[in-house]
N, CA, C and O atoms as a GROMACS GRO file, in nm:
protein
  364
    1UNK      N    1  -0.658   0.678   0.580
    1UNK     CA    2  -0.648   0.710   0.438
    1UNK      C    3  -0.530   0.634   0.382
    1UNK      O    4  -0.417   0.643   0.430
    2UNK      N    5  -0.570   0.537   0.250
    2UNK     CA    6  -0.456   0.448   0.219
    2UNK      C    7  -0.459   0.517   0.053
    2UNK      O    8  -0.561   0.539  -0.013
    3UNK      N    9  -0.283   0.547   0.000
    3UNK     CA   10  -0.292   0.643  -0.105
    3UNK      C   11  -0.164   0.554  -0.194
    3UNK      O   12  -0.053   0.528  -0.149
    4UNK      N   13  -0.205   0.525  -0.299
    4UNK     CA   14  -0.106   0.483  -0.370
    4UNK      C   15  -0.008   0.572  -0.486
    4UNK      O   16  -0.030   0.692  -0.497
    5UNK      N   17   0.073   0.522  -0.550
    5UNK     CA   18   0.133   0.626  -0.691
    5UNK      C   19  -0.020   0.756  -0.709
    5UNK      O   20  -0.138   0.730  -0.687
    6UNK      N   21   0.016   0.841  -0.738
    6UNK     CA   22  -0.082   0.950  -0.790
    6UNK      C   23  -0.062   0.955  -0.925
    6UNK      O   24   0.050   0.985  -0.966
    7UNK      N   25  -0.158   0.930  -1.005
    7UNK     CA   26  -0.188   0.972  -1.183
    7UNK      C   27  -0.150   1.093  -1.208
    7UNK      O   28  -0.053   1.135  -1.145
    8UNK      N   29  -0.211   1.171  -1.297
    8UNK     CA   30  -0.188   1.306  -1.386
    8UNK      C   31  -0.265   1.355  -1.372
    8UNK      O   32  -0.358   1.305  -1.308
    9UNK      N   33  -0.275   1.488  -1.426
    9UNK     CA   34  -0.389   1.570  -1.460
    9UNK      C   35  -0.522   1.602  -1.364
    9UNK      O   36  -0.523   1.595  -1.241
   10UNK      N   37  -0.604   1.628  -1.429
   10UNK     CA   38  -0.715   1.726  -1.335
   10UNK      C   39  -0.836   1.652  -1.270
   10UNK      O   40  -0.917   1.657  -1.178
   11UNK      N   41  -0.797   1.583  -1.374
   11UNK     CA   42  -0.912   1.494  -1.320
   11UNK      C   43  -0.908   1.391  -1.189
   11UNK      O   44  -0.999   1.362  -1.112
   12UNK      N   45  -0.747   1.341  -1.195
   12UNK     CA   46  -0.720   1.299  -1.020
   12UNK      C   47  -0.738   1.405  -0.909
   12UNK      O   48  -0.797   1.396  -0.801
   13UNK      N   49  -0.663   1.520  -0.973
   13UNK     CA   50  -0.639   1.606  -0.852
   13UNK      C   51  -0.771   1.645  -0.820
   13UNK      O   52  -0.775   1.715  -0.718
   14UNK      N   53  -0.920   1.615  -0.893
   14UNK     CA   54  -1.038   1.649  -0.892
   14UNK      C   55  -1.070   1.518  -0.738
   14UNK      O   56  -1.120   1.532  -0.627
   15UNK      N   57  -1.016   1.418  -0.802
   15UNK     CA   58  -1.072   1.331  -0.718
   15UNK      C   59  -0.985   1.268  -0.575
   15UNK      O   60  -1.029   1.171  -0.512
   16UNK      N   61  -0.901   1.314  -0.551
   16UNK     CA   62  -0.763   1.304  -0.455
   16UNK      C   63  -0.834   1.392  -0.372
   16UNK      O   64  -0.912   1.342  -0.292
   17UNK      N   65  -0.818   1.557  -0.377
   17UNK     CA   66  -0.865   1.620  -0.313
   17UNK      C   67  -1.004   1.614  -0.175
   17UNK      O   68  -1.013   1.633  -0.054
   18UNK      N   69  -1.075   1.583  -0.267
   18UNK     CA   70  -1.212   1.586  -0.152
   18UNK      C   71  -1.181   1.432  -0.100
   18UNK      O   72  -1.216   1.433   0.018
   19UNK      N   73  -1.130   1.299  -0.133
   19UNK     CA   74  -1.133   1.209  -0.072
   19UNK      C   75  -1.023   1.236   0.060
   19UNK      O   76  -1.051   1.180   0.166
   20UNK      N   77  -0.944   1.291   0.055
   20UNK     CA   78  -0.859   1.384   0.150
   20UNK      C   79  -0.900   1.390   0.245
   20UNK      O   80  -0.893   1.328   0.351
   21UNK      N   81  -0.986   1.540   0.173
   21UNK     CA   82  -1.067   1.572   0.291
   21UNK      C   83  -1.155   1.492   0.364
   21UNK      O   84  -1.146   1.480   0.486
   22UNK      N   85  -1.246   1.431   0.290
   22UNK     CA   86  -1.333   1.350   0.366
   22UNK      C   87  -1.286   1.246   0.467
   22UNK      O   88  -1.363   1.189   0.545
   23UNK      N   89  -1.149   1.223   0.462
   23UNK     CA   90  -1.114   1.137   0.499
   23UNK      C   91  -1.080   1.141   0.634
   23UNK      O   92  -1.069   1.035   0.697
   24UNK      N   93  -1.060   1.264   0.694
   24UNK     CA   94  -1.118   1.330   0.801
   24UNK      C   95  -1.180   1.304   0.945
   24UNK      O   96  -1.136   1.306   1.060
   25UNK      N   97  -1.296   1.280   0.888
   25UNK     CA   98  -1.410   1.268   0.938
   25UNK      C   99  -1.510   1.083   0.875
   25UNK      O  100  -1.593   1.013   0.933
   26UNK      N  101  -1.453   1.074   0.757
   26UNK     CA  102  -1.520   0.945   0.716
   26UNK      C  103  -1.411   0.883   0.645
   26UNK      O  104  -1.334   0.964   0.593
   27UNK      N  105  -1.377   0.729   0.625
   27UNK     CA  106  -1.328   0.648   0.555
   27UNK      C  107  -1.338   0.625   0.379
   27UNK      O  108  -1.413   0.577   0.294
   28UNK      N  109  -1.188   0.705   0.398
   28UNK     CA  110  -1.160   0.694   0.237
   28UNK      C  111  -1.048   0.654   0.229
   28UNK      O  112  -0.978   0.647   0.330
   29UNK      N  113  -0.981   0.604   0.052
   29UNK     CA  114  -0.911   0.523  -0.002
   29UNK      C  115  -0.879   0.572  -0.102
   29UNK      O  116  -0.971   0.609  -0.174
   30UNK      N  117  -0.760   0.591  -0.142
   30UNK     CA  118  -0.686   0.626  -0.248
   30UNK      C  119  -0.630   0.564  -0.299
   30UNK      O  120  -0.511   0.570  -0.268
   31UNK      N  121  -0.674   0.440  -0.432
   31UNK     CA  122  -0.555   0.380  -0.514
   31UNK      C  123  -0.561   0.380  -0.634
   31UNK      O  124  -0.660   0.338  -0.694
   32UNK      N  125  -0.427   0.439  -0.705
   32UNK     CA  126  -0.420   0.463  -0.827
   32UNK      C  127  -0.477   0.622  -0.837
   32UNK      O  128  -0.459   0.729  -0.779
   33UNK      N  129  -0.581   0.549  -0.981
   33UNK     CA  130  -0.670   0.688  -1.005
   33UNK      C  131  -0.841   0.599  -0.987
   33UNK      O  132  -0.919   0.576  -1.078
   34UNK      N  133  -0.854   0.573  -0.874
   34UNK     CA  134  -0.960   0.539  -0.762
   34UNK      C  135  -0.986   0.584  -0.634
   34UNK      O  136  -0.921   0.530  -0.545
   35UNK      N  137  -1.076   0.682  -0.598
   35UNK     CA  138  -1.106   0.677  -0.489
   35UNK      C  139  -1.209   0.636  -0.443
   35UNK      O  140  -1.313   0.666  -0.501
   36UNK      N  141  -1.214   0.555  -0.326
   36UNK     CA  142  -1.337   0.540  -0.254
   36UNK      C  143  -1.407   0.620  -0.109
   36UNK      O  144  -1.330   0.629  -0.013
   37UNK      N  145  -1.499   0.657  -0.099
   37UNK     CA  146  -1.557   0.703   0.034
   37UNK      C  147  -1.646   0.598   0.123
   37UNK      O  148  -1.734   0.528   0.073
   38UNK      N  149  -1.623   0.598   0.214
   38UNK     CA  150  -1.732   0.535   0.362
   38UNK      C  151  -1.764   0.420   0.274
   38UNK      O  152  -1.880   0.408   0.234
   39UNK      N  153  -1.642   0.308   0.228
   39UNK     CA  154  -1.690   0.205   0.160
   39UNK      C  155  -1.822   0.164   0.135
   39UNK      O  156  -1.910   0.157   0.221
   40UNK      N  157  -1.843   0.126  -0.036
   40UNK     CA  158  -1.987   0.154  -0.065
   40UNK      C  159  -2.064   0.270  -0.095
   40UNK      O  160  -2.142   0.266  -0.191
   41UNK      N  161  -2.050   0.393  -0.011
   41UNK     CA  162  -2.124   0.494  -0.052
   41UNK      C  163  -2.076   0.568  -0.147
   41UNK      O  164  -2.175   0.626  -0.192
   42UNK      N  165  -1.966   0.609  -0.218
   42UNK     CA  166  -1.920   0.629  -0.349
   42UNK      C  167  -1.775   0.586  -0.390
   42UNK      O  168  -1.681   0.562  -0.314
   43UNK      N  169  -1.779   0.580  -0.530
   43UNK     CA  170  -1.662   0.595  -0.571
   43UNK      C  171  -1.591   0.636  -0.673
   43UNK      O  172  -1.626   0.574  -0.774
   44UNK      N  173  -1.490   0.728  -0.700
   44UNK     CA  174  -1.472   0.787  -0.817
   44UNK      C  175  -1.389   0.739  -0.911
   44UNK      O  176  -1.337   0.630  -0.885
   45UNK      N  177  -1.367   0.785  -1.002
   45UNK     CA  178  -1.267   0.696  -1.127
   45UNK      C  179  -1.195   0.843  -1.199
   45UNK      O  180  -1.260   0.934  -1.249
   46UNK      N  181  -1.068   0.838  -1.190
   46UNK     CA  182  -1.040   0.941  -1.252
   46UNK      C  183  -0.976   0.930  -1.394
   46UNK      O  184  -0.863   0.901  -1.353
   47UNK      N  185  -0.960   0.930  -1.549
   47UNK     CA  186  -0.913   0.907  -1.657
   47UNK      C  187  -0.846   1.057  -1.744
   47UNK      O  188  -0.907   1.126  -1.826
   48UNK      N  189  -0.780   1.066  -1.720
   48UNK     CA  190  -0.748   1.249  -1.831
   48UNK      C  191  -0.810   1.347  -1.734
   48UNK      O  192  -0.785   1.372  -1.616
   49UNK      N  193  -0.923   1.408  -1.840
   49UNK     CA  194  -0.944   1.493  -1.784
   49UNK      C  195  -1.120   1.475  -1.746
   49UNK      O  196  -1.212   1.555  -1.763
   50UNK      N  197  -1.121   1.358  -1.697
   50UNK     CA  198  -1.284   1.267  -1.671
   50UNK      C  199  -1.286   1.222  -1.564
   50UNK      O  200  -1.219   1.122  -1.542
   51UNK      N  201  -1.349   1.271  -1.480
   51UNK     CA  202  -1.417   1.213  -1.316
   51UNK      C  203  -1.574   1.125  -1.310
   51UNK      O  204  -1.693   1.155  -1.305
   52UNK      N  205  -1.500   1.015  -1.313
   52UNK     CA  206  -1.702   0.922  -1.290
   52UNK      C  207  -1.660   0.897  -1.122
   52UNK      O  208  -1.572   0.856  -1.047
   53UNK      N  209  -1.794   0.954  -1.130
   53UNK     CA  210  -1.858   0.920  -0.948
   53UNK      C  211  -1.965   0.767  -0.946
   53UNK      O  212  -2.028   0.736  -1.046
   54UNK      N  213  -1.967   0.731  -0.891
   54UNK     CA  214  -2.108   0.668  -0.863
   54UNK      C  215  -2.117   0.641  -0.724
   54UNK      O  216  -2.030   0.597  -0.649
   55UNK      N  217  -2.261   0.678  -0.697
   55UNK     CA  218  -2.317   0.670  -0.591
   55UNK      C  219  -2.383   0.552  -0.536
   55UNK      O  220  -2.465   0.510  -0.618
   56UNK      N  221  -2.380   0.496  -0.450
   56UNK     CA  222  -2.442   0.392  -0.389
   56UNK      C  223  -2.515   0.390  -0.258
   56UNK      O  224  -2.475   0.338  -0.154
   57UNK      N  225  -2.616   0.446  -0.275
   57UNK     CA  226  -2.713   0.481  -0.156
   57UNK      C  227  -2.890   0.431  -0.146
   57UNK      O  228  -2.958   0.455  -0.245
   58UNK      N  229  -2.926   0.394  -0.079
   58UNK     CA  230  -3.076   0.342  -0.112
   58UNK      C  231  -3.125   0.466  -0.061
   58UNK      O  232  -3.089   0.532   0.036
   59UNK      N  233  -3.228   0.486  -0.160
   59UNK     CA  234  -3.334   0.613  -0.135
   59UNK      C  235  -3.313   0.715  -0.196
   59UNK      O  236  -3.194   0.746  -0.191
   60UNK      N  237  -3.414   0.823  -0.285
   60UNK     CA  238  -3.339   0.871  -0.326
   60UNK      C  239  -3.292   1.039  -0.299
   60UNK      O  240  -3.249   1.118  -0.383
   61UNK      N  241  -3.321   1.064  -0.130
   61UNK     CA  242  -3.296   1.122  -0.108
   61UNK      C  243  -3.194   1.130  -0.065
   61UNK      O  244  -3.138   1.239  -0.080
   62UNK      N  245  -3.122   1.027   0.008
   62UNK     CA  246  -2.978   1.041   0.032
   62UNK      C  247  -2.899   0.976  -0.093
   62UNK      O  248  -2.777   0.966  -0.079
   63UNK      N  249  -2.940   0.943  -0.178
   63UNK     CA  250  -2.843   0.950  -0.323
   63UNK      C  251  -2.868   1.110  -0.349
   63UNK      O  252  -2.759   1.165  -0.364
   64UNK      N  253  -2.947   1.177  -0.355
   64UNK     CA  254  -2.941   1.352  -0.394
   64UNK      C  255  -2.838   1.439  -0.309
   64UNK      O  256  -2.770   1.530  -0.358
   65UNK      N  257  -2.834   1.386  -0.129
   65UNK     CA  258  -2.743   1.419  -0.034
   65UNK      C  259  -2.609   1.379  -0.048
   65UNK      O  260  -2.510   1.437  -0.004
   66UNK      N  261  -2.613   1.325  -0.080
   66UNK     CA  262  -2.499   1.237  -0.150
   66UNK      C  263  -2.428   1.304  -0.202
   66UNK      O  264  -2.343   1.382  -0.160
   67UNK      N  265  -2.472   1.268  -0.333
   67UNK     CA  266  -2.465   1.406  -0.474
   67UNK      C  267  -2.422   1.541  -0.467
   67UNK      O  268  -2.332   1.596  -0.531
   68UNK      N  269  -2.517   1.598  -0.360
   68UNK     CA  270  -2.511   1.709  -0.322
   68UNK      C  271  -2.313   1.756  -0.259
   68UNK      O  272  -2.221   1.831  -0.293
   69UNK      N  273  -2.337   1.675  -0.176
   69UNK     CA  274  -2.170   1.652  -0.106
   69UNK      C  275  -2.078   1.675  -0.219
   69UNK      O  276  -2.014   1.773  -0.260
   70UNK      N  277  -2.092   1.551  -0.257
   70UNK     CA  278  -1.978   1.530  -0.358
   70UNK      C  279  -1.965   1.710  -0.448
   70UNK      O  280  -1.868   1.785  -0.448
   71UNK      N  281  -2.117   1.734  -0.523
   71UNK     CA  282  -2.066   1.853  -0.593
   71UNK      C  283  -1.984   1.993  -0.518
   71UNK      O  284  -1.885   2.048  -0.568
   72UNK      N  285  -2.045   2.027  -0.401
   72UNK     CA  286  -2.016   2.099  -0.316
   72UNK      C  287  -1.848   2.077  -0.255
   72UNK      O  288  -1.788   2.172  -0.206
   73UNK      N  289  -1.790   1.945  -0.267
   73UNK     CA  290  -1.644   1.952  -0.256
   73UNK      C  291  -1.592   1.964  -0.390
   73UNK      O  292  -1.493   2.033  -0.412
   74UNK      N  293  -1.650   1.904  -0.478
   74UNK     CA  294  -1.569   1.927  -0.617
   74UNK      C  295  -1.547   2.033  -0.689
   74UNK      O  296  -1.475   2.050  -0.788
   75UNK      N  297  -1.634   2.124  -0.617
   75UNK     CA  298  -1.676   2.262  -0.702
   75UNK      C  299  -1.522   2.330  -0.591
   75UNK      O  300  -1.430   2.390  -0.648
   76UNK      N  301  -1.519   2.309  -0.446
   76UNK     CA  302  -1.439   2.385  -0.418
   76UNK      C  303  -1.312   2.316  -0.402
   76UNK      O  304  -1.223   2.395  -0.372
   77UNK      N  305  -1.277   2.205  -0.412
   77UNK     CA  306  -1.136   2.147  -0.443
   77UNK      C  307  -1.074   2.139  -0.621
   77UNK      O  308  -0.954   2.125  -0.640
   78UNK      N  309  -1.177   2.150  -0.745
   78UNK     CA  310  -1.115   2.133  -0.788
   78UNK      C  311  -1.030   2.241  -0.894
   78UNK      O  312  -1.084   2.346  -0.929
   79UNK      N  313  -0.924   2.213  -0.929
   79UNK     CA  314  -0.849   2.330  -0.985
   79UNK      C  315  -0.888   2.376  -1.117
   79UNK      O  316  -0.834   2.346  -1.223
   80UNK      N  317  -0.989   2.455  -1.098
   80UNK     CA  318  -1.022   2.519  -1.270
   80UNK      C  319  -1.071   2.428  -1.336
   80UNK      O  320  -1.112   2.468  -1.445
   81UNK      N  321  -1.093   2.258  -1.306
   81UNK     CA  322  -1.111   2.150  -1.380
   81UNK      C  323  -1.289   2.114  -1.411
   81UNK      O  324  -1.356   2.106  -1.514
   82UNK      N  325  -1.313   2.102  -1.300
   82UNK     CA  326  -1.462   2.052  -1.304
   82UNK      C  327  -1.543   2.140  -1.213
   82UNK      O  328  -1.515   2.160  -1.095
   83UNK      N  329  -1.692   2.216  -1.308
   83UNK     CA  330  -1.740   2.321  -1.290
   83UNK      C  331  -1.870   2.236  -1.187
   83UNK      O  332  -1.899   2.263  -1.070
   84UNK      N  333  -1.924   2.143  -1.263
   84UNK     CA  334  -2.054   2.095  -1.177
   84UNK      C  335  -2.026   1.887  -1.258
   84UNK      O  336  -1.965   1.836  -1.352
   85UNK      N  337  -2.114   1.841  -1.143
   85UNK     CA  338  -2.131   1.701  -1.232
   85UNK      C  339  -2.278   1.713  -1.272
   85UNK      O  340  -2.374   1.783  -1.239
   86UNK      N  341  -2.249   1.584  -1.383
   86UNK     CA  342  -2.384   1.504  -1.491
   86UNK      C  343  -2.437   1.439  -1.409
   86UNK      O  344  -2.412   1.324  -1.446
   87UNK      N  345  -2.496   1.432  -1.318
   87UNK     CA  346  -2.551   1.305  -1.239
   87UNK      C  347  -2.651   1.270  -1.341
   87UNK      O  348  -2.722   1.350  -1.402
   88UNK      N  349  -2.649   1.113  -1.355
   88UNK     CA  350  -2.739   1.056  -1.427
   88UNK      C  351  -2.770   0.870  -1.330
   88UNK      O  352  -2.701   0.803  -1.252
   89UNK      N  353  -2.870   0.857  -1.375
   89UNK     CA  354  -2.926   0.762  -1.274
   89UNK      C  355  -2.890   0.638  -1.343
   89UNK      O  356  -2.888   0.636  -1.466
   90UNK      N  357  -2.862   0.535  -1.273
   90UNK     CA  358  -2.822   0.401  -1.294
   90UNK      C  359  -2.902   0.362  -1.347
   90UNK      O  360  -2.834   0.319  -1.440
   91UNK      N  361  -3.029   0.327  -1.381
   91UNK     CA  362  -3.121   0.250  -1.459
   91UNK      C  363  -3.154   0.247  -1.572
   91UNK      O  364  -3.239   0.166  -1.609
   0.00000   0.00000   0.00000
C-alpha cells in the first residue's frame, strides 16, 4: 500500500478506508485523493464530498461483483458520508 498527503473531508475518508482494507489481501494505492485497487479493476476519485468509482471488469457479472464489493465496504467504512452508490454504465 503506497499513500501519499491525505485530502479533506468525507469523501476521501470514503475512499482511503476500504482501499486500506483491501489492501490486505489485494493491491491497492493511495495517491492524493486517488485510489486504486488490483490495478485496473477499480478506481476511485475523491472531490468534497463526491466519490467516483469506476469499474473495469469484462463481463457483466463480475462488474456487478465488483460493484457489489465496493458498496458493501463503503456502506461499512464510510463515516455518515455515503449511504449507497449510482452505478451507472459506461456506454
Amino acid at each position: 500500500m503506497t499513500s501519499e498527503t491525505p485530502g479533506a473531508g468525507p469523501a476521501h475518508r470514503s475512499m482511503t478506508w476500504p482501499c486500506e482494507h483491501f489492501d490486505h489481501r489485494i493491491p491497492a494505492t493511495i495517491k492524493g485523493n486517488e485510489g486504486a485497487v488490483t490495478p485496473g479493476a477499480a478506481r476511485l476519485v475523491a472531490s468534497g464530498a463526491s466519490l467516483d468509482c469506476r469499474v473495469a471488469r469484462t463481463g457483466a457479472v463480475a462488474v456487478r461483483r465488483l460493484q457489489g464489493i465496493i458498496d458493501r465496504h463503503l456502506a461499512r467504512f464510510a463515516c455518515g458520508g455515503i449511504e449507497r452508490m449510482d452505478w451507472q454504465d459506461a456506454s
